[in-house]
Every structure is written in structure tokens, then in C-alpha cells.
C-alpha positions as CSV (number, residue, x, y, z in Angstrom):
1,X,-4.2,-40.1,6.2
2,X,-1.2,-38.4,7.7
3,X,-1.7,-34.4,7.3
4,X,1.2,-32.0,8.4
5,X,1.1,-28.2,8.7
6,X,3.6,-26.1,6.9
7,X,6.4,-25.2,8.7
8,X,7.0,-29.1,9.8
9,X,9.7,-31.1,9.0
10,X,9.1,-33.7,6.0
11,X,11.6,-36.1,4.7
12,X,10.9,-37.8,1.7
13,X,12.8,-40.8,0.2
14,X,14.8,-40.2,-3.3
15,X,13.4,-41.0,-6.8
16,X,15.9,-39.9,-8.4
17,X,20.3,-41.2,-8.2
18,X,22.9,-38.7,-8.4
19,X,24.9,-37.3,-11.1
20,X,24.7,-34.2,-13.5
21,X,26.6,-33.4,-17.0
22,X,29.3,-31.4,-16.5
23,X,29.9,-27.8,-16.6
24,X,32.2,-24.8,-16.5
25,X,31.8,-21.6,-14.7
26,X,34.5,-19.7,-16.7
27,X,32.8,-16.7,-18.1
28,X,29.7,-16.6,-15.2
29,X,31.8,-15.4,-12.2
30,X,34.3,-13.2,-12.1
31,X,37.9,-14.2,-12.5
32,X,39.3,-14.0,-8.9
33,X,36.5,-16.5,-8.0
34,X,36.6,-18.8,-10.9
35,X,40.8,-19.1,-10.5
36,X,40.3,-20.3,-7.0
37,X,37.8,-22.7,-8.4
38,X,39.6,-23.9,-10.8
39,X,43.0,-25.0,-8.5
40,X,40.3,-26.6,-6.4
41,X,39.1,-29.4,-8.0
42,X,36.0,-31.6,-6.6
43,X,35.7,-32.9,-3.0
44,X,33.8,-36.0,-1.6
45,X,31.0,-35.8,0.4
46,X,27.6,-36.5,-1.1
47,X,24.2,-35.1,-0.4
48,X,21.6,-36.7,1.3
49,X,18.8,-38.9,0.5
50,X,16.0,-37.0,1.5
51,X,14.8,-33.7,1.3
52,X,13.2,-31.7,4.1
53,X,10.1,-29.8,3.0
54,X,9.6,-26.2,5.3
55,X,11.1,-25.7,8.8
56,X,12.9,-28.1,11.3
57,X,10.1,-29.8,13.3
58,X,9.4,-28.3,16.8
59,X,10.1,-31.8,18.4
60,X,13.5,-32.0,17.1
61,X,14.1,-28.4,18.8
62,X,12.8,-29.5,21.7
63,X,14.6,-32.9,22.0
64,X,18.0,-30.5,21.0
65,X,16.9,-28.4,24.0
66,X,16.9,-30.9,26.5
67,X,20.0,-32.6,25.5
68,X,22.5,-29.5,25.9
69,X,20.4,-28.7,28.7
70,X,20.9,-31.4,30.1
71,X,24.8,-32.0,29.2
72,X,25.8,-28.3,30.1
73,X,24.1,-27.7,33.4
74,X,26.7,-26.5,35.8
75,X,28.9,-26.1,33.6
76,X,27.5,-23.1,31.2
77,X,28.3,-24.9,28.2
78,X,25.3,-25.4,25.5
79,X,26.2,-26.2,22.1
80,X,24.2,-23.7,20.1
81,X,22.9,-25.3,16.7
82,X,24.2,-24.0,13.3
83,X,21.6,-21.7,11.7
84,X,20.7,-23.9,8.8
85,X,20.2,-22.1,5.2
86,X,17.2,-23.3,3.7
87,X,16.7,-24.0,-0.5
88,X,14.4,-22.1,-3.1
89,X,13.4,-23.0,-6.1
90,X,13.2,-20.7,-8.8
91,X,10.5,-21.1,-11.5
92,X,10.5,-18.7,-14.9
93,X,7.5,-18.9,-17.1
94,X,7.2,-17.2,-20.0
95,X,9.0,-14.9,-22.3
96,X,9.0,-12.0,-19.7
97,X,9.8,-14.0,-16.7
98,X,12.6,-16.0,-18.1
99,X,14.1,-12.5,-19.0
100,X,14.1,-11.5,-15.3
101,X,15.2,-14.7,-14.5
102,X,18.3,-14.6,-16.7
103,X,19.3,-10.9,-15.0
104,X,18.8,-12.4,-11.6
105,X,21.1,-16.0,-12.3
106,X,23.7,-13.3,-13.6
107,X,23.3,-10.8,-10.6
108,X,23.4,-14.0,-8.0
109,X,26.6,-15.5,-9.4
110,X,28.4,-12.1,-9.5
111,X,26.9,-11.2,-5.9
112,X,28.4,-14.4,-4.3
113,X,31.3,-14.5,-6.0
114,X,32.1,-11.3,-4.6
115,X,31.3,-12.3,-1.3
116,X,32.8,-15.9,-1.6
117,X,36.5,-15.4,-2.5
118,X,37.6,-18.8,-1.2
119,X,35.6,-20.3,-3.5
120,X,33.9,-22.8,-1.0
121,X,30.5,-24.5,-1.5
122,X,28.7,-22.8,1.7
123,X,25.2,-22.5,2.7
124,X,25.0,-19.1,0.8
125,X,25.2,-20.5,-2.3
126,X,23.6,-23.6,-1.9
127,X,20.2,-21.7,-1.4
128,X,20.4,-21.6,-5.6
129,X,22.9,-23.8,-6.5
130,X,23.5,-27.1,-6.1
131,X,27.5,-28.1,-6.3
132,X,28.0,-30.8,-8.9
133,X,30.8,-33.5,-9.2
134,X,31.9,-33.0,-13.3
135,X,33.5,-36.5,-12.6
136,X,30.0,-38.5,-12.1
137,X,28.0,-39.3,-15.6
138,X,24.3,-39.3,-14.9
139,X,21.9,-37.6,-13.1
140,X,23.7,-36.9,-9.8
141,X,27.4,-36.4,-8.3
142,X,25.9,-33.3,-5.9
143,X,28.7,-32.6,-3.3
144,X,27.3,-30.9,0.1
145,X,30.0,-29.0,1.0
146,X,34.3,-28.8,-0.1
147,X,35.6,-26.5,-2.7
148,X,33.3,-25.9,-5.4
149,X,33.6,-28.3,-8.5
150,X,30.1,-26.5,-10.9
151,X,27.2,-24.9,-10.3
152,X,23.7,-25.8,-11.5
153,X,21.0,-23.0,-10.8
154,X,18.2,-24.1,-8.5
155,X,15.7,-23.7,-11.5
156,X,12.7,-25.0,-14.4
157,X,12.4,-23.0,-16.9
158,X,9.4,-22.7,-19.2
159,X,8.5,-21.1,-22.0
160,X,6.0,-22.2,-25.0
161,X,8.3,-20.6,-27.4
162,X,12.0,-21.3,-28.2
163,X,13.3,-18.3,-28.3
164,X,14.1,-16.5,-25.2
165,X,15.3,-20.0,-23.7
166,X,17.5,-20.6,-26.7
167,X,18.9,-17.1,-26.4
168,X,19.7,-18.5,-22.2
169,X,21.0,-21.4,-23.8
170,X,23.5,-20.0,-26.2
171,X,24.6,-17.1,-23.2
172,X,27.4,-16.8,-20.8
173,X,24.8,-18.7,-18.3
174,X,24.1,-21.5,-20.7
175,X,26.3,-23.9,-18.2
176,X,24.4,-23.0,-15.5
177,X,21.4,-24.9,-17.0
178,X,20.6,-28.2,-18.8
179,X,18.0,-29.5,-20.9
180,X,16.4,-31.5,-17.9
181,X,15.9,-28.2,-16.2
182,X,14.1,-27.0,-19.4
183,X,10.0,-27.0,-20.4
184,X,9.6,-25.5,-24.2
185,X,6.5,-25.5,-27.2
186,X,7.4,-24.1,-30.5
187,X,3.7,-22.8,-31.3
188,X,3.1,-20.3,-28.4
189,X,0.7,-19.1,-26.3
190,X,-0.9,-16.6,-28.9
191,X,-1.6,-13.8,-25.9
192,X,-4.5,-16.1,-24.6
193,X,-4.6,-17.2,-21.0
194,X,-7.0,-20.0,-22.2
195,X,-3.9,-21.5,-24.3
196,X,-1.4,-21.7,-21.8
197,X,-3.9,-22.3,-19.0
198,X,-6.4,-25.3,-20.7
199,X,-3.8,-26.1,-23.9
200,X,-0.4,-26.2,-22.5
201,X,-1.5,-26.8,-18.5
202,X,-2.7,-29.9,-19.1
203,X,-0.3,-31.0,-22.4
204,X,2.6,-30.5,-20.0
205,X,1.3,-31.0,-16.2
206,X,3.5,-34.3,-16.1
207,X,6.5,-32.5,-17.5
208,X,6.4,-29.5,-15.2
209,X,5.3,-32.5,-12.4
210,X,8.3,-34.2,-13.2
211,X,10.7,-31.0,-13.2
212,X,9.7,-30.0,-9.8
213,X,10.0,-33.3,-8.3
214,X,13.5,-33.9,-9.2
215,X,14.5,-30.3,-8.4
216,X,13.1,-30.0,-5.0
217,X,14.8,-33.9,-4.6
218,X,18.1,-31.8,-4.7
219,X,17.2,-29.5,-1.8
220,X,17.9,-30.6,1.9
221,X,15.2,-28.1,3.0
222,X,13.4,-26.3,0.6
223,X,11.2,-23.9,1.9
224,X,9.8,-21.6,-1.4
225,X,9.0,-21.8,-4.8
226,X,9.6,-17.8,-6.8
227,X,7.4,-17.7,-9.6
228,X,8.4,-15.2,-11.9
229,X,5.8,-13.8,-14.9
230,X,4.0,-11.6,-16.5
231,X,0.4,-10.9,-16.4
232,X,-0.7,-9.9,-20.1
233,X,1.1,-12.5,-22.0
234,X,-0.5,-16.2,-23.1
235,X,2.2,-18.6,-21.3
236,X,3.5,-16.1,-18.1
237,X,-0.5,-15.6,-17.2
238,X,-2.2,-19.1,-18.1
239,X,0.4,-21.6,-17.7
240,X,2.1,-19.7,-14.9
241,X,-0.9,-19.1,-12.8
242,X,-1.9,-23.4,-13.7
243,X,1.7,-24.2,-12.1
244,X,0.4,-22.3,-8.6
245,X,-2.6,-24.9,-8.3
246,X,0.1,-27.2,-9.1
247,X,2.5,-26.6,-7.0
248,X,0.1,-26.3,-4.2
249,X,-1.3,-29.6,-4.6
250,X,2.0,-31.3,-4.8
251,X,3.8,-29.3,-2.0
252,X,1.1,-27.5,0.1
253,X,4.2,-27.1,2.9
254,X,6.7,-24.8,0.7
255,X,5.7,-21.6,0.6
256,X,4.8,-19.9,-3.0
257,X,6.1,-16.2,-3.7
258,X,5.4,-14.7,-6.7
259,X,6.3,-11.8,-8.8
260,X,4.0,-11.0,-11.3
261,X,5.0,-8.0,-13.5
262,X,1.3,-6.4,-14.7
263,X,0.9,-4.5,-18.2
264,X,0.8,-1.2,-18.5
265,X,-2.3,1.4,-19.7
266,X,-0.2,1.8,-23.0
267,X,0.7,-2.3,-23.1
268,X,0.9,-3.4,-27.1
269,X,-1.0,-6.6,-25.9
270,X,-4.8,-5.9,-26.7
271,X,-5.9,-8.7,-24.9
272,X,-3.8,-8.3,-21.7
273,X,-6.8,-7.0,-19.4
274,X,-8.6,-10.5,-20.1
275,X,-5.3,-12.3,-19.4
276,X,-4.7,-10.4,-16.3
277,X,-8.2,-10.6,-15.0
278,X,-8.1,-14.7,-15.1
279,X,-4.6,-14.6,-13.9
280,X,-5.8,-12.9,-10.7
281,X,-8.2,-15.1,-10.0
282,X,-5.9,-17.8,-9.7
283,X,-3.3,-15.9,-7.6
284,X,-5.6,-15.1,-4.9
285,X,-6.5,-18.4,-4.7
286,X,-3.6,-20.4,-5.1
287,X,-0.5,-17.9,-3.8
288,X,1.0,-17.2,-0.6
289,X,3.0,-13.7,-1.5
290,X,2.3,-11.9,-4.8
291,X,4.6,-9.1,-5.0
292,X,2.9,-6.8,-8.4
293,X,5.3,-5.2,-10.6
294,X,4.7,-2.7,-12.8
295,X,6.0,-2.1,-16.0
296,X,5.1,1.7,-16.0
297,X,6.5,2.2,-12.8
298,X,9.8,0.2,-13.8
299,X,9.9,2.5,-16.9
300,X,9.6,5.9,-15.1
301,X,12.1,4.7,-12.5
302,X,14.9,4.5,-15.4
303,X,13.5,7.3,-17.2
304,X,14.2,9.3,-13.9
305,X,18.0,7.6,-13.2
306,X,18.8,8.7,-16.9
307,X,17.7,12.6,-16.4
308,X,20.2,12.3,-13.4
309,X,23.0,10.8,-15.1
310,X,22.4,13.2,-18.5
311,X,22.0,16.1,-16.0
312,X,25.8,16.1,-15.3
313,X,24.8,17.6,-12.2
314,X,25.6,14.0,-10.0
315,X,28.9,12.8,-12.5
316,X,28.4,9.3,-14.8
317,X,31.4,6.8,-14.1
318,X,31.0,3.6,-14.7
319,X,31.3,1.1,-11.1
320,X,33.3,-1.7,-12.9
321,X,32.2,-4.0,-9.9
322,X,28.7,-3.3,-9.7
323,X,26.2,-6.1,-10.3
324,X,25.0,-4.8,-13.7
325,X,28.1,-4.5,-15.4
326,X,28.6,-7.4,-18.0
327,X,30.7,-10.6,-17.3
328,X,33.4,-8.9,-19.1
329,X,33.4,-5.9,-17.3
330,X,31.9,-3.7,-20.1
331,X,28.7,-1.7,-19.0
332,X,25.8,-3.0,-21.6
333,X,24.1,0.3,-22.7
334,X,20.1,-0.2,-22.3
335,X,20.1,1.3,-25.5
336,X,21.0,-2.3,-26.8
337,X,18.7,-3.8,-25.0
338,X,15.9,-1.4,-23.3
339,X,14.7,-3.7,-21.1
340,X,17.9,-4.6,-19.5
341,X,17.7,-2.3,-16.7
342,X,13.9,-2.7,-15.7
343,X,14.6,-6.2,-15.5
344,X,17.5,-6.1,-13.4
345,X,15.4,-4.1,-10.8
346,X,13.2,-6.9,-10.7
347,X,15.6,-8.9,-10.6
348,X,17.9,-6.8,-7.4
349,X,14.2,-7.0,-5.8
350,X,14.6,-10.6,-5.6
351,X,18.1,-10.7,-4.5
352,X,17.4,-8.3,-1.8
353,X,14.6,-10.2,-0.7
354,X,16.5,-13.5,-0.1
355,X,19.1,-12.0,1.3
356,X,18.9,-13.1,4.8
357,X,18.2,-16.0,3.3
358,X,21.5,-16.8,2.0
359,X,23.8,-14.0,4.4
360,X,23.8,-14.1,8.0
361,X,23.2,-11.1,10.0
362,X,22.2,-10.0,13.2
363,X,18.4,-9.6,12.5
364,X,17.9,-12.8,10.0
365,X,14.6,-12.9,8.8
366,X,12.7,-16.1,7.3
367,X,11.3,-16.0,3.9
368,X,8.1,-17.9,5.7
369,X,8.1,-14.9,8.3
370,X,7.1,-12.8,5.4
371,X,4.2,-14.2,4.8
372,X,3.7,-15.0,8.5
373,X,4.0,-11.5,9.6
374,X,2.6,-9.6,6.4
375,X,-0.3,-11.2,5.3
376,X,-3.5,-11.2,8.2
377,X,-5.8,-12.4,6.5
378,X,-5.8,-15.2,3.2
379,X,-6.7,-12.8,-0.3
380,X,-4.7,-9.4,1.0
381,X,-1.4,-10.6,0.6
382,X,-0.2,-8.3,-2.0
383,X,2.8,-6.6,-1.0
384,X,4.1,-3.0,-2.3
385,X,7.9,-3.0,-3.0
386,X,10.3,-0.5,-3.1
387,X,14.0,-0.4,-3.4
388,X,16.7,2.3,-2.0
389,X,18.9,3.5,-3.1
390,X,17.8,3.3,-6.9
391,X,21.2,4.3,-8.5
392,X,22.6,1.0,-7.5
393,X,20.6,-0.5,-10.2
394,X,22.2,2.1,-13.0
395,X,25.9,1.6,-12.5
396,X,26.1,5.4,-11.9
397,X,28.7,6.4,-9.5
398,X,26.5,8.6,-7.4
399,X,28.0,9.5,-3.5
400,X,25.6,7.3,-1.2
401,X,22.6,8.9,0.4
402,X,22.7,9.6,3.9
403,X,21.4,6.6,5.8
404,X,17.9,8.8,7.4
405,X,17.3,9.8,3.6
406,X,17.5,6.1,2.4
407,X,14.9,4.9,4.4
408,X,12.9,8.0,3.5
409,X,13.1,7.3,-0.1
410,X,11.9,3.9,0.6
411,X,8.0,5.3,1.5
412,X,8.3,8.1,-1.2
413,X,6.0,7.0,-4.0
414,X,9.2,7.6,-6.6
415,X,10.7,4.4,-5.3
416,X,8.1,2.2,-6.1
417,X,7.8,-1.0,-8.1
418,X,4.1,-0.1,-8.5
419,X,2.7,2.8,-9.4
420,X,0.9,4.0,-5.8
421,X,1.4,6.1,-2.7
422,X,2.2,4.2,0.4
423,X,1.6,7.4,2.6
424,X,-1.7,8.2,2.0
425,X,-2.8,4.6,1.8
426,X,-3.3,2.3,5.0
427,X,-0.4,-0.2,6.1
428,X,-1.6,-3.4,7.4
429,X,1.9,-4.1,8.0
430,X,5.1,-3.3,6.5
431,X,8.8,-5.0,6.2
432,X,12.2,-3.5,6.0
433,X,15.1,-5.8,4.7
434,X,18.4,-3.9,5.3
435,X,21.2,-4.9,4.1
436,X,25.2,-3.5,5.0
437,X,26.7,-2.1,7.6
438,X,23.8,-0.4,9.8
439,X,23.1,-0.9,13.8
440,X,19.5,-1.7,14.8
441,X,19.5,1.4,16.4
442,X,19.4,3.4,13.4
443,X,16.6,0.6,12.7
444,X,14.6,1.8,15.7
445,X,15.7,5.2,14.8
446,X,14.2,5.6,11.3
447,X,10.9,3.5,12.6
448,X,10.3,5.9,15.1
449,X,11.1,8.7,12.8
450,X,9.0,7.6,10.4
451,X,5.8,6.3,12.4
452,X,4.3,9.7,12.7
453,X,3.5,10.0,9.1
454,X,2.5,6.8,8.2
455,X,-1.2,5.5,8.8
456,X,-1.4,1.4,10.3
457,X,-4.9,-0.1,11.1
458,X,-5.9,0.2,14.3
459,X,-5.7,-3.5,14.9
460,X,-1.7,-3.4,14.1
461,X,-0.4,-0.1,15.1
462,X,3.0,-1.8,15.2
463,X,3.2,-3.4,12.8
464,X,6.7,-3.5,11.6
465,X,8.9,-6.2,10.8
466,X,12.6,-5.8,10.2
467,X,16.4,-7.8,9.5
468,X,19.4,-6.9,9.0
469,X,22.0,-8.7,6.8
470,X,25.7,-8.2,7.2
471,X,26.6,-8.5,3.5
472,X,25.7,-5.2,1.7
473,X,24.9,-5.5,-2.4
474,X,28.5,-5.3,-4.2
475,X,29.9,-2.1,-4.2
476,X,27.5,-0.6,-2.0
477,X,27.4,0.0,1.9
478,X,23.8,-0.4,2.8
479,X,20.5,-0.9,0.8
480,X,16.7,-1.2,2.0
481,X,14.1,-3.2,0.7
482,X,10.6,-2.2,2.2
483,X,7.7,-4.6,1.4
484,X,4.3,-3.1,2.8
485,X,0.9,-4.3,2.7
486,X,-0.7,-1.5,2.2
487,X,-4.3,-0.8,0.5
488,X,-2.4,1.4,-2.0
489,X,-2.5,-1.6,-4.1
490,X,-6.1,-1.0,-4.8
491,X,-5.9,1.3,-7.8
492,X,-4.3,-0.8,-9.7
493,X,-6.4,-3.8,-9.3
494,X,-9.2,-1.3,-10.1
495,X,-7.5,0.3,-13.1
496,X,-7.2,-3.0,-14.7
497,X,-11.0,-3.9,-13.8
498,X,-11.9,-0.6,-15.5
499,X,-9.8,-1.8,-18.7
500,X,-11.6,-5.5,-18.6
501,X,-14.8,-4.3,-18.4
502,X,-14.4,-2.0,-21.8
503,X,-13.3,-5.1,-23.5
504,X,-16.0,-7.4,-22.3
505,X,-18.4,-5.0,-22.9
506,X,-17.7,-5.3,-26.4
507,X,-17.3,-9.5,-26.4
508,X,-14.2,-7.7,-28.3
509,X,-11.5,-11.0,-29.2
510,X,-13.9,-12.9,-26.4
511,X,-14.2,-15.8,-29.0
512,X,-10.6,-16.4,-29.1
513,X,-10.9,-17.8,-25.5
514,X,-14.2,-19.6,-25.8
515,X,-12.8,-21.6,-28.5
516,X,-10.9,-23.3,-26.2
517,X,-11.9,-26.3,-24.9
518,X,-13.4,-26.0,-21.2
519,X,-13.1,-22.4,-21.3
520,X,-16.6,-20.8,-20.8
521,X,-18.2,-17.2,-20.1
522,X,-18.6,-17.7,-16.4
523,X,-15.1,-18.4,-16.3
524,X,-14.4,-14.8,-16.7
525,X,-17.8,-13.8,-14.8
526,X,-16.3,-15.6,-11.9
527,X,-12.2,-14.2,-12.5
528,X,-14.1,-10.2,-12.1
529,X,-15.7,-11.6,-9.4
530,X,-13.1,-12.6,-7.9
531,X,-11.3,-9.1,-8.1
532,X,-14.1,-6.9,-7.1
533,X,-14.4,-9.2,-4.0
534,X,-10.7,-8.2,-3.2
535,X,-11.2,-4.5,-4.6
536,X,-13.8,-4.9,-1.4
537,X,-11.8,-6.2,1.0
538,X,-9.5,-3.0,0.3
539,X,-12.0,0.1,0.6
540,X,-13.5,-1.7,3.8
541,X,-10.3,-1.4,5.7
542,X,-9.6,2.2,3.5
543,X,-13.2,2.9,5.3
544,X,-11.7,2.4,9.0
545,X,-9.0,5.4,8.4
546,X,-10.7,8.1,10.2
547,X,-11.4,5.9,13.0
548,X,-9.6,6.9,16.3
549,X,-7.1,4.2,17.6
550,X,-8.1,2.6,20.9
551,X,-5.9,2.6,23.5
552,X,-6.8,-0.9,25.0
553,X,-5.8,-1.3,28.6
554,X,-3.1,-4.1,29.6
555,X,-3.7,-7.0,30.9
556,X,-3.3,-7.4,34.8
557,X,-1.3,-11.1,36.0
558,X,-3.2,-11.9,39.1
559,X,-0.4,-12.8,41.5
């Protein structure tokens, strides 16, 4: 049996021809963009037959090494290789993730067209869309690179209800997707993890098989799979949680990053501490990076950005070009819609996060060096988010913060997507995605500024890992994303233990799981033991704060 390690180069043959049904992008980008589109036309060039899975292969670096080497030596000249933009997949389960989901599509087409004024296929955009010939019936006609002809979002989207998916359908992103890109039920998942876990995993694991497959068939080099749900609901908990043991037995090399957005204390789902529970289990199992949301914090983050806008004190005009506004220009009042807002957060999280991704920049950082450099050791990879500065997310037309302050903000617990204190917590390590025009000495700058204050283990005392991206969010001049993993995670993971455990006490609504077929007791005897296991793993390293750092001596080379 051939077995390969992630990170290595895998090609593997196409199932599938070319060819998709044509679409339109009037409406989903904005004007000066879609103009230039439209004089373009399509343009040859087809994609590729096979589809590399994770990183370039060392070998092939090496063989590139030793040809230039070779060819320039004497003469100084070495044909540097292209940085080549690697492919994600984006997966949106559920009612709540296919919400975030629809904010992020919007956000991303608004961001690169913003950025993209030539309206070129690049490697930017291909990292979520692919470029479809209109002029090719079928199930194909992807065009590499040329003017761009329509774009199809890099997605599967899955809900066991109709309704938010019909609402995507009927949208100004509805030509972004087609019905092959789409999973739906009529009955629901009820608000059991049982139903969408047991019921709908297995009714549809050939479906969602089938999806995946042909969308990662459209990627030259697709290195991640976002997962985007919700933790108390039936479908985002059970059948989002089954599609991790999926997708890690069908592509164990491409990372899985997922952004789970957990209930709060005051959540109108009764049962959402038994969904959340058995969800865990399953993401510290079958996950790579879990970035928690939650829904509390996302609520008290607007809550605080209105006070500041009704205060007067900081002014309230509109920025038409920001990445909130609507398509049309008009700024959509999260009175309509009152999740609007804490859903584009989420959904600016993930833009930030793959923006070196898609931009270059002069510190370019790997999705797979997230994980790489952020998670030591398997279970802890839980990472604490926190985005600066926050009134880019409100369309309020606040004078930026001074640079020093914005990465202050960023370890202040008022900026994050959780509800925790990164300061008084350990860091096993931490990340900091900048974005805009900043040098890496105000990088170094901050760090060192910062350092003194904030407690690493003793193992990783520097434990930072940094990029910087040219291209700042629109309408902006810098922004910071800080991911940490920190053991400030721990309360909530304990908060939601304490909340199962009054339930189960009670076997209160327990039948409605144990009705389903192959769903037993032990199954959540073994999901809480999963968590206090991991609750563990967090107060031992909590125990090794007051423990002085060792200065270990360097190693001498023997000459």
C-alpha cells in the first residue's frame, strides 16, 4: 500500500470532464469590475487533469534546485519559481453556517474586485473560484488563466432544510452556485445531533462523497477544507461533525479548519449542550484547527460598536466602499436582519485568515503553517481569535487607530470572538496575520512591546508566528488578525460541561436521541469523556504558570 504524508505532492487522474452552466456576475461585484469583465469575453486555456492534494513534493524542489544551480553558476542568474496559490474548499453545513457562508461569498467577491480592477483570472481568485467558459454545455469549460468569463464559488453546501439555501438561491449570489454544488432534506434535523449524525450521515455519505470529489477535481492544489457550523443545532453539529471523519478518510493530506460557532448560556435551543458535547467529541478527533466562535461574544462585540456609533462622540457616515455595504451600495441596517453583522465578523475572520493565502506579501504565511506552528500537541488545537480594528466590520467611519494601539486591542479581551482573557491565560503559541501597509519592524516592534505582559510556556517562550500581506481589507490601511492557542479556551469548554451535566442529570429529552438507531448512552458517556480529558490537558499546562523559565545553555559546535 502506497502511504504519503501530508504536505506531499499527489496527483490524481480526473473523474469528472469539463464544463459548467453558465452564469452572470452582474449584480455580485461591483460595477467597475464587472464592466471590464464584460468587454472581456472568455479566453482558451483549459485546466489541468489532475489535482495536487497539499504542498509541492520536496523532490521536485530539489530537482528545481539543482537545475538553476546548475544553469546559473557563474553567471548569477537562477530562475526563482512563481509562488504558487494553493485552492480551499469551502464547506457550509447547516442553517447557521450557510448564513456565514453567504456573508463571506459576498465579502470575497467585493474584496477582489476591489483589488482586481483588470478583471483577470489570477491566482487570488482562483483560491475560491474557479473561472468558467459560459460557451461549454456540461460539466466543465474551467479556464486557468485570461480575462475572466464567470465565477463559480469553490463550495458544497448543505443543509437538511430548504430554506436558508433557497433564500442563497433566489439572492444576488444565486449565480455563484449551482444545484450540483448543493446537499438539501426537507424534514430537518429536529435540534438532535443523533439525526443529522446517524439519519442524514449515512442517508447522504455518497452525496456529500460525491460533492467533494468533483470539487476538489477542480483544484490544481488544494490544500484545506473550511468547515463552517454551529454547535447546538441538529444538521451544523451531527452532520457537520460526520463530514470531518469523512473528509479525513477520503483526503487525510488536505488540512481541515473549522469554525464552529458555540451556543450561548441564554441559547433558545434546549438541547444544545447535548449537541455540543457529541459535536466535541468528534472535533477533537477528527479536526486539524477548530477556531470556537461565540455567539455571546459576537453579540456584545456589536452591542459595543452601536454605543459608539449612537454616542455621536466618534461621527456615523456610512463608507460606501466598505465590505458590508450591499451590492447596491445601500448600507443594510442590522435592524432588518440582526444577525447580519455577527455573521459578517465571522465571516471577515475568514477572509483575514486566508489572506496570505490569496495576496502576496512580504511575510506570506501557509494555511498548513498554522496548524504546523500552533498546535504542539494533537487535542489542543483550539485557537482564540480576535480581530482589529472592530469598526471595520460596522461601516462606521471611525479615524483609524494608531498602529501600537491596534495590536494592543488585539490581546484585550473586548476583541475577542470568544468570551475569555488571553492575558491572564497561558499562550502555547500565538499568530499575528497583518494585513496593509506595515514594515516588519513595527512587527518586531509591537512583539517586543507586548512580550512582557503576556505569559508563554516555558517550553515555547517564543512562540510567535507572524505575515504580512500587502493588500489591506477595502477601505482600510492595515488590520490584524491574532490567533492564539491559549488555555483561556478552558472556561468555555467547562461552561458547556457544567450545562450537559444538568441536563443528563435529569435524562431530560435523553430519549429523543436514544431513539435513534445506533445511538446509545455510552455514546454521550464517552463524548463528556472526551471533554474532561481535554478540560485536563488545559489546567495541567494552567498548573506550570508559576514555574520559573529555565534558561537552558546553548549548544557548543565542536570545531
Amino acid at each position: 500500500m502506497l502511504t504519503r504524508q501530508r504536505g506531499s505532492a499527489v496527483r490524481r487522474p480526473s473523474r469528472y470532464g469539463n464544463g459548467e452552466a453558465q452564469v452572470h456576475l452582474r449584480g455580485l461585484l461591483t460595477e467597475n469590475l464587472y464592466l471590464n469583465l464584460e468587454r472581456s469575453g472568455a479566453t482558451a486555456a483549459t485546466c489541468g487533469s489532475g489535482v495536487t492534494y497539499g504542498r509541492p513534493a520536496p523532490l521536485e524542489s530539489a530537482r528545481w534546485w539543482a537545475r538553476n544551480t546548475e544553469a546559473g553558476a557563474g553567471s548569477g542568474a537562477v530562475d526563482w519559481p512563481c509562488r504558487s496559490m494553493t485552492q480551499s474548499v469551502v464547506v457550509q453545513v447547516g442553517q447557521c453556517g450557510n448564513q456565514i457562508g453567504c456573508c463571506f461569498w459576498d465579502l470575497a467577491l467585493r474584496e477582489h474586485a476591489a483589488v482586481n480592477k483588470k478583471g483577470i483570472y489570477d491566482e487570488a481568485i482562483s483560491s475560491f473560484f474557479r473561472n468558467v467558459d459560459t460557451r461549454v454545455v456540461g460539466d466543465g469549460g474551467s479556464i486557468s488563466k485570461g480575462k475572466i468569463c464567470s465565477l463559480k464559488a469553490r463550495a458544497v453546501l448543505i443543509d437538511m432544510e430548504e430554506g436558508v439555501v433557497n433564500e442563497i438561491l433566489q439572492g444576488p449570489l444565486r449565480d455563484v452556485f449551482d444545484s450540483k454544488q448543493l446537499i438539501t432534506d426537507i424534514s430537518g434535523s429536529g435540534n438532535n445531533w443523533a439525526v443529522g449524525h446517524k439519519v442524514f450521515g449515512s442517508l447522504y455519505q455518497e452525496k456529500i462523497l460525491e460533492k467533494l470529489r468533483k470539487s476538489a477535481e477542480h483544484c490544481d492544489c488544494l490544500q484545506c477544507f473550511f468547515i463552517i457550523h454551529s454547535m447546538g443545532g441538529g444538521t451544523g453539529s451531527g452532520l457537520g461533525t460526520f463530514l470531518l471523519k469523512v473528509l479525513e478518510d477520503e483526503f487525510p493530506e488536505v488540512y481541515r479548519f473549522v469554525t464552529s460557532i458555540y451556543p450561548s448560556g441564554e441559547d433558545d435551543v434546549i438541547t444544545s449542550p447535548y449537541n455540543s458535547i457529541l459535536a466535541m467529541k468528534e472535533l477533537n478527533e477528527h479536526a486539524d484547527c477548530v477556531l470556537p466562535i461565540d455567539n455571546q461574544s459576537l453579540f456584545d462585540i456589536i452591542s459595543k460598536i452601536d454605543v459608539m456609533v449612537n454616542s455621536g462622540k466618534l461621527g456615523a457616515a456610512i463608507k460606501p466602499k466598505s465590505l458590508v455595504t450591499s451590492s447596491t451600495g445601500v448600507f443594510k441596517k442590522r435592524q432588518e436582519k440582526p444577525f447580519d453583522a455577527m455573521n459578517n465578523i465571522v465571516a471577515n475572520l475568514l477572509l483575514n485568515l486566508t489572506s496570505s493565502a490569496r495576496f502576496e506579501g512580504s511575510l506570506n504565511m501557509d494555511l498548513n503553517e498554522i496548524s504546523m506552528n500552533l498546535v504542539p500537541f494533537p487535542q489542543l488545537h483550539y485557537l482564540v481569535s480576535s480581530l482589529t480594528p472592530l469598526y471595520t466590520l460596522a461601516d462606521v467611519n471611525i479615524p483609524p487607530r494608531r498602529l501600537d494601539q491596534m495590536f494592543s486591542d488585539a490581546f484585550s479581551k473586548d476583541h475577542q470572538l470568544i468570551r475569555a482573557d488571553p492575558r491572564h491565560s497561558l499562550y502555547l503559541a500565538c499568530a499575528l496575520m497583518v494585513r496593509g501597509n506595515v514594515q516588519i519592524s513595527d512587527l518586531r516592534r509591537n512583539i517586543e512591546r507586548l512580550k512582557p505582559s503576556l505569559q508563554f510556556v516555558s517550553w515555547n517562550q517564543e512562540g510567535w508566528k507572524t505575515s504580512l500581506c500587502s493588500v489591506p481589507p477595502v477601505g482600510h490601511s492595515h488590520s490584524l488578525l491574532a490567533l492564539a492557542n491559549n488555555t483561556c479556551v478552558k472556561p468555555t469548554f467547562v461552561e458547556l460541561r457544567e450545562r450537559f451535566i444538568r441536563l443528563y442529570k435529569k435524562k431530560a429529552h435523553l430519549h429523543h436521541y436514544l431513539q435513534i438507531e445506533g445511538m446509545e448512552e455510552s455514546c454521550f458517556s464517552e463524548a463528556v469523556s472526551s471533554l474532561s480529558a481535554l478540560i485536563q490537558e488545559y489546567n495541567q499546562l494552567d498548573a506550570t504558570k508559576s514555574m520559573p523559565v529555565e534558561d537552558l545553555p546553548r549548544l557548543n559546535v565542536a570545531v
